[in-house]
C-alpha positions as CSV (number, residue, x, y, z in Angstrom):
1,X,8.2,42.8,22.7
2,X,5.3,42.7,20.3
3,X,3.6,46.6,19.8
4,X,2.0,48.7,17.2
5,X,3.4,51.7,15.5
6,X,2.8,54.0,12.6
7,X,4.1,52.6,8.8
8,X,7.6,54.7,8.2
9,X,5.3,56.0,5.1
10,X,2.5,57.6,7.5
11,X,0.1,55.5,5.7
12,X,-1.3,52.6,8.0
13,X,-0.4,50.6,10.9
14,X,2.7,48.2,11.6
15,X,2.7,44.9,13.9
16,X,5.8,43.8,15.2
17,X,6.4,41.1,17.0
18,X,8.9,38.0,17.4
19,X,8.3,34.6,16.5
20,X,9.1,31.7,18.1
21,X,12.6,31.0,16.6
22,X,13.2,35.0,18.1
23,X,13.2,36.5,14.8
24,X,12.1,39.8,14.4
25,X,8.7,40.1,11.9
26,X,6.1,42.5,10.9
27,X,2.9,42.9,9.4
28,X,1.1,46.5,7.9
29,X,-2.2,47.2,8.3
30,X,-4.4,50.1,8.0
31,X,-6.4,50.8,11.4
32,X,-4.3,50.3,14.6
33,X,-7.2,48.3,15.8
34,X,-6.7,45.5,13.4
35,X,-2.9,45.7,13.8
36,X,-3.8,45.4,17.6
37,X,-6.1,42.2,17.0
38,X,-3.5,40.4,14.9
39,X,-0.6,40.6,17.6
40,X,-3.1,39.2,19.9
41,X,-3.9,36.4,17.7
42,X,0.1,35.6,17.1
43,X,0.8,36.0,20.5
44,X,-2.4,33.7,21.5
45,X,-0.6,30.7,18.5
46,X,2.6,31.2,19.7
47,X,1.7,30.1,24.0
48,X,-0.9,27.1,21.8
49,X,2.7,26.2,19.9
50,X,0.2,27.5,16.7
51,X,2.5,29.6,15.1
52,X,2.4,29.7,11.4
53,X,5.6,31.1,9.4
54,X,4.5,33.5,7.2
55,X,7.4,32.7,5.3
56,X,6.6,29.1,4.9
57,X,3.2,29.8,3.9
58,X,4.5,31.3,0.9
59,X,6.1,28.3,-0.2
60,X,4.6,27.2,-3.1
61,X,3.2,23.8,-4.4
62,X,5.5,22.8,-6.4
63,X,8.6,23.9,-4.6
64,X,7.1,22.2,-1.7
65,X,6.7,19.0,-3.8
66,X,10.5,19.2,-4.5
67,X,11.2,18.8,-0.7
68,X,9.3,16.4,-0.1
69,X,10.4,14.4,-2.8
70,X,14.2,15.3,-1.8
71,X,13.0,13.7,2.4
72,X,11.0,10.7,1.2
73,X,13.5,8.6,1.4
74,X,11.3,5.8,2.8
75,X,9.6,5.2,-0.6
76,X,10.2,1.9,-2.2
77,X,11.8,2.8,-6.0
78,X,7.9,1.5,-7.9
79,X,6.5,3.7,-5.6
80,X,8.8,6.6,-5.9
81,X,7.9,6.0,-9.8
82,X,4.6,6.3,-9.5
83,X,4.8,9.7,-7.4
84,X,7.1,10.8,-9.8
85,X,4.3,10.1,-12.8
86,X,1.4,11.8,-10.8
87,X,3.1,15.0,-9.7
88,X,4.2,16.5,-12.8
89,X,1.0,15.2,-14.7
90,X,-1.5,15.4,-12.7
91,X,-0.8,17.6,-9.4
92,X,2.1,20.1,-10.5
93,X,-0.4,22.0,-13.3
94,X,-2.8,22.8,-11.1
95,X,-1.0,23.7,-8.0
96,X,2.9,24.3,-8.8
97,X,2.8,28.1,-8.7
98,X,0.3,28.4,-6.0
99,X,1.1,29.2,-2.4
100,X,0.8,26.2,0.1
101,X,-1.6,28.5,2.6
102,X,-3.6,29.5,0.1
103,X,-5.5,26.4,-0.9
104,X,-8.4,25.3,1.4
105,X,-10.2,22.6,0.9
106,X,-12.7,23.6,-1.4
107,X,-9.8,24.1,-3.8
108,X,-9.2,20.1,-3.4
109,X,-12.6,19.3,-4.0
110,X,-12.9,21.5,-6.9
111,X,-9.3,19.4,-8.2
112,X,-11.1,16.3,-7.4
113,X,-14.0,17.2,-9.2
114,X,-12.0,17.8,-12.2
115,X,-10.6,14.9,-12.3
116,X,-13.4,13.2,-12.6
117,X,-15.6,14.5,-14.9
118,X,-12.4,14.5,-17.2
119,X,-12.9,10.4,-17.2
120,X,-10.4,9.6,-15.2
121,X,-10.9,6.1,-13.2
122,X,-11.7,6.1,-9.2
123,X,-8.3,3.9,-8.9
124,X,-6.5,6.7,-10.9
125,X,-8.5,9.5,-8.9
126,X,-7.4,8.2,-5.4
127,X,-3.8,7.7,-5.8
128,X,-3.9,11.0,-7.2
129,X,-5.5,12.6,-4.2
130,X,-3.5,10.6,-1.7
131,X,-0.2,12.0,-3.6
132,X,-1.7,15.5,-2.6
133,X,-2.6,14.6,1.0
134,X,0.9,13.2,1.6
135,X,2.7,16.8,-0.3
136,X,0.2,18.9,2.3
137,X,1.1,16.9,5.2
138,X,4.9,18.4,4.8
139,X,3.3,21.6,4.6
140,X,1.2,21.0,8.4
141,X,4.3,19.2,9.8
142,X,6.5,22.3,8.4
143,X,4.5,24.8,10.1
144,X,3.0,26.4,7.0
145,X,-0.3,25.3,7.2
146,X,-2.1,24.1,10.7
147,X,-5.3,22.1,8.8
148,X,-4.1,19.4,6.2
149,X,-6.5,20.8,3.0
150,X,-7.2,17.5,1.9
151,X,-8.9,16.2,5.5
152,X,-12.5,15.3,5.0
153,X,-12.4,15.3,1.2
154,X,-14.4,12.1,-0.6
155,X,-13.3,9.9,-3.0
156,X,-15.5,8.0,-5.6
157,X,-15.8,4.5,-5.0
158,X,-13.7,2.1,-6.8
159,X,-15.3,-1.3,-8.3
160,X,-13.1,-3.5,-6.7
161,X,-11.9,-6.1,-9.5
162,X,-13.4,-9.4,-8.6
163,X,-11.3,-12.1,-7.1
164,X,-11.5,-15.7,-8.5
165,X,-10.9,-18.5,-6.2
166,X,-9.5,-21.9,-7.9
167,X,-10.3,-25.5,-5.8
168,X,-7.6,-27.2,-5.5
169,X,-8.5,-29.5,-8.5
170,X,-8.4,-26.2,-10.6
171,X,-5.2,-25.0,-9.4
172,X,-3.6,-28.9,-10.6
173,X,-5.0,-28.4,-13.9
174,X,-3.5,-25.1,-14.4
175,X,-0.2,-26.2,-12.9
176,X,-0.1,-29.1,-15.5
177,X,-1.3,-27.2,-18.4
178,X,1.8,-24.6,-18.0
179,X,5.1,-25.2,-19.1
180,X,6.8,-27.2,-17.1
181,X,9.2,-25.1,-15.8
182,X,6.3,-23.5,-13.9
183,X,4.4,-26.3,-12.8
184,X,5.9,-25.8,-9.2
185,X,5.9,-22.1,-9.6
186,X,2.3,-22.4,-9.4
187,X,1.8,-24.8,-7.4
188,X,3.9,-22.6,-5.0
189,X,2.2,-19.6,-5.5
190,X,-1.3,-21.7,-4.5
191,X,-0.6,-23.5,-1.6
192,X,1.5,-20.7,-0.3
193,X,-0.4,-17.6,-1.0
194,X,3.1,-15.3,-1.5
195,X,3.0,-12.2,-3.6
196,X,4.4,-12.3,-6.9
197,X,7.3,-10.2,-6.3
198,X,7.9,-12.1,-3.4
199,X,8.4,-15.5,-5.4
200,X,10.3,-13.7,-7.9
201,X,12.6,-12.5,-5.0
202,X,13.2,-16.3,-3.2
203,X,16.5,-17.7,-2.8
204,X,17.3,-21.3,-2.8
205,X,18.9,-20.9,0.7
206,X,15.6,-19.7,2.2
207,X,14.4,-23.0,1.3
208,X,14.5,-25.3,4.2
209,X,12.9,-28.6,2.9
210,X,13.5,-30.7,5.8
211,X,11.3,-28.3,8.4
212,X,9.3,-27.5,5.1
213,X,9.5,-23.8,5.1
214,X,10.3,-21.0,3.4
215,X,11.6,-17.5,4.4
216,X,10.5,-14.6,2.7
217,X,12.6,-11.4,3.2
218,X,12.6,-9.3,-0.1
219,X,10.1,-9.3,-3.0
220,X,11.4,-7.9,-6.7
221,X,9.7,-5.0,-8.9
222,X,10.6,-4.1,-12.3
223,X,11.3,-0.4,-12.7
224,X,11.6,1.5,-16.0
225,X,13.0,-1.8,-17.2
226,X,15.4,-1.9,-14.6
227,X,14.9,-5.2,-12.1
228,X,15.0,-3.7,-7.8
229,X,15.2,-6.1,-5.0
230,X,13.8,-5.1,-2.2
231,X,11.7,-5.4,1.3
232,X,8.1,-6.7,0.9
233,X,5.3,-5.0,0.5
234,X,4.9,-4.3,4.4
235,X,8.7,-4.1,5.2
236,X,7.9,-7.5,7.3
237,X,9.8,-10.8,7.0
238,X,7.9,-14.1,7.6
239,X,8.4,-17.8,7.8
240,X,5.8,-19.7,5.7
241,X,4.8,-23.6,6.0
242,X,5.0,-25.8,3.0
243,X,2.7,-28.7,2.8
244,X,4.4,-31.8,2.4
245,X,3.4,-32.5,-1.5
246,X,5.3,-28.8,-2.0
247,X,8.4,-30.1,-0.5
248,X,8.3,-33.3,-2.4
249,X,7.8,-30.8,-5.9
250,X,10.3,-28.3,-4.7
251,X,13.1,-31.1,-4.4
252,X,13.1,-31.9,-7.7
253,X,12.6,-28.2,-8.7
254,X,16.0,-27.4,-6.8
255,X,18.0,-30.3,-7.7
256,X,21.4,-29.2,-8.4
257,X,20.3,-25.8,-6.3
258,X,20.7,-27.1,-3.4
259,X,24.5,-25.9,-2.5
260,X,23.6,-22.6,-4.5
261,X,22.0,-20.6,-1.4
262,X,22.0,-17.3,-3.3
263,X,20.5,-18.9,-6.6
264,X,17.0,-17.6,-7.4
265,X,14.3,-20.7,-6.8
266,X,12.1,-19.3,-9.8
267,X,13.9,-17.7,-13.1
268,X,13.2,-17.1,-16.5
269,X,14.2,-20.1,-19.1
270,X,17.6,-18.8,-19.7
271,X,18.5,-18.8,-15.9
272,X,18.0,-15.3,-15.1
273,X,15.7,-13.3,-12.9
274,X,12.0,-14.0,-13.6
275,X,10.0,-10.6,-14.7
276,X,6.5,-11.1,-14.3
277,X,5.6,-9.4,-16.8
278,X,7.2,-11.2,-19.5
279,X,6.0,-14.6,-17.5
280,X,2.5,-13.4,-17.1
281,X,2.2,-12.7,-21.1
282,X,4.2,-15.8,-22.1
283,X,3.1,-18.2,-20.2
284,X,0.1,-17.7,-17.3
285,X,-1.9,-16.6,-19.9
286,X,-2.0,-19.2,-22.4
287,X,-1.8,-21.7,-19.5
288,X,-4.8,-20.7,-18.7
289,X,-6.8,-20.9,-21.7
290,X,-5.0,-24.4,-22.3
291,X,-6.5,-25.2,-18.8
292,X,-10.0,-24.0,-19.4
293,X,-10.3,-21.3,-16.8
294,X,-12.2,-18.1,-16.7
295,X,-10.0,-15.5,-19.1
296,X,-10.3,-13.2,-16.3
297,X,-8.0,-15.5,-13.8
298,X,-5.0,-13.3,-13.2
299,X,-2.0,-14.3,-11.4
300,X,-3.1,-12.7,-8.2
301,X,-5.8,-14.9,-7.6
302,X,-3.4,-17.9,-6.6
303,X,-2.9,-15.6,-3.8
304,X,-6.9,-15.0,-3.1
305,X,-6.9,-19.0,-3.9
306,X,-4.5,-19.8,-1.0
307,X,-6.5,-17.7,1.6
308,X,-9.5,-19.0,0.7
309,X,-8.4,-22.9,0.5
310,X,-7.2,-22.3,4.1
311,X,-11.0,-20.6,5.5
312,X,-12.2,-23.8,3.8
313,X,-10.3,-25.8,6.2
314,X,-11.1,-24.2,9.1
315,X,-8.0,-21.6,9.6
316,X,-8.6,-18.3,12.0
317,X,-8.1,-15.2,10.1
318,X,-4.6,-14.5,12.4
319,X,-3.0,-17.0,10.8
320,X,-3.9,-16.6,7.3
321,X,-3.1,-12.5,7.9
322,X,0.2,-13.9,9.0
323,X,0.9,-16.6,5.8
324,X,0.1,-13.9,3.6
325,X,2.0,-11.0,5.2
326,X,-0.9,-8.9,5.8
327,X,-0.5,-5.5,7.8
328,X,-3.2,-6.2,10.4
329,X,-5.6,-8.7,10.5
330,X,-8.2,-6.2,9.7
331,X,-6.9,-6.3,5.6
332,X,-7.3,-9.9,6.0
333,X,-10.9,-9.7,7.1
334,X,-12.0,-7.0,4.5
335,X,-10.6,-8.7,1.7
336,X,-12.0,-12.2,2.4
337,X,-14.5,-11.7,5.5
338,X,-17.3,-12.5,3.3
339,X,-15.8,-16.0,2.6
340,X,-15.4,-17.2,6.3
341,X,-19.8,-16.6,6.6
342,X,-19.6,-20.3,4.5
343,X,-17.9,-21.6,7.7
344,X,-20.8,-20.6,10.2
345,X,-22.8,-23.6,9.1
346,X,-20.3,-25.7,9.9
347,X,-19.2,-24.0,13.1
348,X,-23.3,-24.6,13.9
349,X,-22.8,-28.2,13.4
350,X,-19.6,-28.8,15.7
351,X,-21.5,-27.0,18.6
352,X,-24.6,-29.5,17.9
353,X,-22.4,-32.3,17.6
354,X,-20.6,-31.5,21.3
355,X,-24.1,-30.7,22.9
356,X,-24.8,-34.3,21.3
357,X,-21.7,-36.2,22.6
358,X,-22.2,-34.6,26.0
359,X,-26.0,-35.9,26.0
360,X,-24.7,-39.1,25.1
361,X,-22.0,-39.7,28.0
362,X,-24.1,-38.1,30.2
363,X,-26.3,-41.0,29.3
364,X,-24.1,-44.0,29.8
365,X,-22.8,-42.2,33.4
């Protein structure tokens, strides 16, 4: 039972109580009535199933970090990397030695602040913070801390870079200016709208030419050198159309492929495993200038190109989210909602045309 006695040393108060796992704790302080107000605090947190460990809240930044690290096994390797860049240079200085419960959030807008009036970019300021936020949300889930200190805490505002969006004239000339090796690649990559790590990932037997489709169920990353296969970018698999000009380019591509299920449609010219990187440099780049296209055109904006080829024509937003593997539809519409306001006008002019057409036959009745 929780009660209050005199410290062994005469000199202040002792709380005792037991916590929720039935271990035995206690607490000195130096009027009985504080001691008194404390056990009916812990008592009040442990009925709520608020009970903080003392014990956890001592835990300290970084030692919490290397738990956390240890049980995030969920993280795809690039990502892990990236983690693994921020903690110790950005995160780990500041807060390694301090206690979890001891920052509040004016601590992690004070860090915040920091960061940025020491230059560094919004982009760079954000995944900072949200390495933070994910390290403190151990701590609440642990018991340590019952308020994430990161909760309510602005970021700057990133400039967004700005998408390009090739017509489909633009996208030919670019295809035929490349080597042409690529030609389909890009092609692909346009009328299809996948992720680059996605085409680098495609196997000829997720080809399927006669229903003109094509599976996508991994996406590649280079890390520290090293080339990783694995799951897309929102762990989902999805079946993508292929218009019938694509089919007609990727049967030539393949030839030769076609018994070869596990070959890689794309590679690099010696047959192995395309890195973007090397590809982008190489040959996107130059390709472009060769085509006459904005220097700023990177390889992404196939992608934007795709989704915004497909509004032209008339597609709802559900079934471009779903060609392009989007999360929720919601991504889809705050990336390229300010494209589909170009469709209104037409919309306006289908409605007039039925009210028109149901004038007319209500004429000739």
């Amino acid at each position: 039972m929780a009660h209050v006695r005199r410290a062994s040393n005469a000199k202040g108060w002792q709380a005792r109580y037991r916590d929720p796992s039935g271990r035995e704790r206690s607490r000195s302080f130096p009027t009985k009535r504080e001691a008194e107000l404390f056990l009916v605090r812990q008592s009040a947190d442990i009925q709520r199933g608020e009970y903080l460990d003392p014990r956890l809240g001592r835990t300290t930044v970084g030692e919490l970090v290397e738990e956390w690290l240890a049980t995030a096994v969920h993280l795809k390797p690039k990502t892990r990397l990236g983690y693994e860049s921020i903690l110790p240079n950005r995160i780990l200085p500041r807060f390694g030695a301090v206690p979890v419960a001891s920052i509040n959030q004016l601590e992690v807008r004070r860090f915040v602040a920091g960061l940025v009036q020491a230059g560094a970019e919004p982009g760079t300021v954000r995944n900072t913070f949200n390495v933070l936020r994910l390290v403190f949300g151990l701590a609440v889930g642990a018991g340590a801390i019952r308020v994430n200190p990161c909760d309510g805490v602005r970021m700057p505002r990133s400039v967004h870079q700005e998408m390009l969006f090739l017509t489909p004239a633009e996208l030919l000339r670019l295809a035929d200016a490349i080597r042409a090796q690529y030609r389909t690649l890009v092609l692909f990559a346009g009328y299809t709208g996948l992720r680059a790590g996605e085409i680098g990932a495609l196997r000829a037997g997720r080809i399927d030419l006669g229903r003109g489709t094509a599976e996508v169920r991994e996406s590649l990353a280079e890390v520290n050198g090293r080339l990783v296969f694995g799951p897309t970018k929102t762990y989902a698999n999805r079946t993508v159309r292929l218009p019938r000009f694509l089919c007609e380019e990727m049967a030539v591509h393949l030839s030769g492929r076609c018994h070869q299920p596990d070959a890689r449609v794309f590679t690099s010219p010696a047959g192995a495993a395309l890195r973007h990187n090397l590809f982008y440099v190489r040959h996107f780049k130059p390709a472009v200038a060769a085509a006459g296209l904005s220097p700023r055109l990177r390889f992404h904006d196939l992608r934007h190109s795709c989704a915004a080829i497909l509004i032209a024509q008339g597609a709802h937003p559900r079934a471009i989210m779903e060609r392009l593997g989007h999360s929720t539809i919601q991504v889809t519409l705050d990336r390229y909602g300010h494209l589909f306001p170009g469709l209104d006008e037409t919309l306006t002019d289908g409605l007039e045309r039925a009210y028109q057409d149901s004038r007319l036959a209500e004429f000739d009745r």
